[in-house]
N, C-alpha and C positions, 0 to 999 in steps of 0.2 A: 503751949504744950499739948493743949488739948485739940487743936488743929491739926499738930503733926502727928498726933495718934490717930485722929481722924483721915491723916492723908496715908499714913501704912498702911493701915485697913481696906483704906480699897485699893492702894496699890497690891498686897495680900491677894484680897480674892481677885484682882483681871489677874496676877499671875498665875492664882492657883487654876481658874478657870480656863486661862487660854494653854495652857498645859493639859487640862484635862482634855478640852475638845480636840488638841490638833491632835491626836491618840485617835482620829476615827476612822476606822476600816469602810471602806467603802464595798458593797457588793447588790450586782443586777442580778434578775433572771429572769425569764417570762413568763407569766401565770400559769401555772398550771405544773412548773415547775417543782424538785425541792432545791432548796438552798440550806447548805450548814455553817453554823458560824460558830468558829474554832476559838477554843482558850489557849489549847498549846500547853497544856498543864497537863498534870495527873493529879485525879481528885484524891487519892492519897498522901499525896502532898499537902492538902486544904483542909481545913474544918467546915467550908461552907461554899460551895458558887452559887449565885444567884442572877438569872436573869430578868430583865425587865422590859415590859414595852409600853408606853407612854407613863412610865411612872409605877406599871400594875406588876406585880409578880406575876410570871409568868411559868417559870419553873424553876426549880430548887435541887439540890444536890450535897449529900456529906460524905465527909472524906470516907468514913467509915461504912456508907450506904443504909446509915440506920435511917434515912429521911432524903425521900423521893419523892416529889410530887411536879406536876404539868399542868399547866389552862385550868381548870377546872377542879382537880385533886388539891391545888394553892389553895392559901383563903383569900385573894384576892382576883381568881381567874373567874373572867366573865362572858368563856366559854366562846370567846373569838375564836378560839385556835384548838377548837373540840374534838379530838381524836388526831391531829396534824403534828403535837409535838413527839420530840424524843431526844431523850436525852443520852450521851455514851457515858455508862459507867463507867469508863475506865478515864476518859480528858473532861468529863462535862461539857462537851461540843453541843450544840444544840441544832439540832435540823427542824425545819419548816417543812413539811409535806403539801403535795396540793396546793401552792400556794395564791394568795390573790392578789389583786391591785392594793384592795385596803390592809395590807402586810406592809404595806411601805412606810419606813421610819424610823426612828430613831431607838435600838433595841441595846440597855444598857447591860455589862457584865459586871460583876462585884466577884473578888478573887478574896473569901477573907479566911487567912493563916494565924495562927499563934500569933506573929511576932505583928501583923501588918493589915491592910487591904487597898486594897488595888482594883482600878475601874476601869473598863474598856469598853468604848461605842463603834456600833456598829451602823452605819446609813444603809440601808437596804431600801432598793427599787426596786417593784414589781413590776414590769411593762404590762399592759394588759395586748393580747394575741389578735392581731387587725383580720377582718376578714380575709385578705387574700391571701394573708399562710392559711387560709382550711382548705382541705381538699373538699371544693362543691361538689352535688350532686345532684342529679334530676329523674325523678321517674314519676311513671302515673299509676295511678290506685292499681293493686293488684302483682303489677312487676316486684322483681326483687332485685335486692343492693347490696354489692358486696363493699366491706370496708377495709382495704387491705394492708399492713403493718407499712408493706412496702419495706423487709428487714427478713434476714435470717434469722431465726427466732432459737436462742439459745435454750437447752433443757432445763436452766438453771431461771431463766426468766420469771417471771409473774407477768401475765398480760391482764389488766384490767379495764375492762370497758364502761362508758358511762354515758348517758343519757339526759340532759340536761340536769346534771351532777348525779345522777341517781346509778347505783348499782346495779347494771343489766347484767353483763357475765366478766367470767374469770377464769382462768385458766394457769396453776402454778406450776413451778416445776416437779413437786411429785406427781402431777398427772390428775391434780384433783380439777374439779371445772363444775361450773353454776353457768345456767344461763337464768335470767327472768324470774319468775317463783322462787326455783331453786336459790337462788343469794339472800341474803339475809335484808336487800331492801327492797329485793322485787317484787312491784303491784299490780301484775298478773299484765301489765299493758301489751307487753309481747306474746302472751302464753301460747307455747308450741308455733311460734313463728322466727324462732334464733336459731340458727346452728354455728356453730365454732370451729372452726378447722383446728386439731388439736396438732398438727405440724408445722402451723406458718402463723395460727392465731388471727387469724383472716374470722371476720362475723359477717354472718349471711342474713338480712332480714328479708323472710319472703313474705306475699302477700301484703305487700305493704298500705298501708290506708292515710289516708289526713291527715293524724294523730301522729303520725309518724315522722312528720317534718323538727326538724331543728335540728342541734346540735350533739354531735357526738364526739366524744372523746376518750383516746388508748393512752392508759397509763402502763409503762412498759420501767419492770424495778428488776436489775439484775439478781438480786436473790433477798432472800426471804430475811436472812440473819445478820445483814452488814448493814448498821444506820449509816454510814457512806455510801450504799452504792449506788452507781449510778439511777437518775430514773431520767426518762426521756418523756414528752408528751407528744401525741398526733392528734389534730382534730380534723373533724369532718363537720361540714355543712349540708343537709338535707332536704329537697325538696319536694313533696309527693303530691301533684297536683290529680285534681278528679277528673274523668273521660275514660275514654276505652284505651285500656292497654292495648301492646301490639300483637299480646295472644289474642285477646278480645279480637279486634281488629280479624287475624286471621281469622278466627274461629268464623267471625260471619258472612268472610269471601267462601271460604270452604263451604259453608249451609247455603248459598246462595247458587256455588256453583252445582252441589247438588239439584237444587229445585231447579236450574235450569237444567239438568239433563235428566231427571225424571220426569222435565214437562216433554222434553222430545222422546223422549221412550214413550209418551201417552199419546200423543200426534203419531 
């Protein structure tokens, strides 16, 4: 007797569990990305969503909105996903912002009602972005570099630029804009060397130096107020080697062809 109870048992859990996993949404995207992943419910309907990633709470949800929390705000957010979550009040959707390679995995959902609850997995890939989607770049100390959307730039847009993740400039659609100092993580590395085209969202670095070389990256969010909307990513690759620019350069054929025709005005 006690065999066969022993054999339900695990017959029990491989059922309950291969039901639970074949239940898993699959979804890509490539770093830098967001990705949302949908309940399809209304938190009205719910006492509680909760999401989770490798076990850890991650963000929380009640039907009523008395209890809101993300990454960090949880008590068990360990600040992986630090300013990147959001949640829709109205489905408990959960979008990933910015996203990275280490994003990838297994992101569990918990649906729990009066009467019930209910679990849903998500597999989520991060591709990480190969070098030859960036647009490279070449110039020498001093030249300037434009980085261009290469897009019509809606008024409704947010363009946001970044610098080896760090917040260089920005430009939203009510017309507000930061370059360098001015944004809230800017560490003076540009100062008065950005300009931003507030038409096309095109950044200009002139003067450019050494320090200047790496990675840049346009986060482009169709607007301010919809955790759906679209965002798109463009990255640039930068290379600012030392020598004379080609102003340089001219500047010294010009002084030189000077000093040869004020040697022949002396003859």
């Amino acid at each position: 007797m006690a065999d066969r109870l022993n054999v339900f048992l695990v017959l029990m859990f491989l059922f309950d569990h291969v039901l639970f996993y074949a239940d898993i949404v699959g979804v890509s995207t490539k770093e830098g990305n967001s990705v949302t992943l949908h309940t399809y419910v209304e938190t009205k309907q719910q006492e509680d969503i909760k999401w989770y990633f490798s076990d850890i709470r991650i963000a929380e949800i009640s039907g009523d909105l008395s209890d809101i929390c993300t990454d960090v705000q949880c008590e068990d957010g360990d600040e992986r996903f630090r300013d990147r979550l959001m949640l829709d009040h109205q489905t408990g959707s959960l979008t990933i912002m910015n996203t990275r390679t280490t994003d990838s995995g297994l992101y569990e959902l918990k649906l729990i009602s009066i009467s019930s609850i209910s679990e849903k997995i998500f597999n989520v890939t991060v591709y990480g972005v190969r070098a030859t989607e960036q647009d490279q770049k070449s110039v020498k100390v001093g030249e300037s570099v434009t980085f261009d959307p290469g897009v019509v730039r809606n008024p409704k847009d947010v363009m946001t630029w970044y610098f080896n993740d760090i917040l260089i400039a920005e430009i939203t659609g009510y017309q507000r804009i930061c370059t360098d100092v001015q944004c809230e993580d800017g560490d003076g590395r540009f100062r008065d060397r950005l300009k931003l085209d507030h038409q096309t969202g095109s950044l200009t670095i002139i003067n450019t130096r050494t320090t200047d070389t790496g990675e840049y990256k346009l986060q482009i969010r169709s607007s301010l107020r919809h955790i759906n909307s679209a965002v798109s990513v463009k990255r640039f690759g930068v290379t600012v080697s030392s020598g004379l620019s080609s102003g340089a350069v001219a500047g010294i054929v010009v002084a030189g062809l000077l000093v040869l025709l004020l040697l022949q005005l002396l003859v």
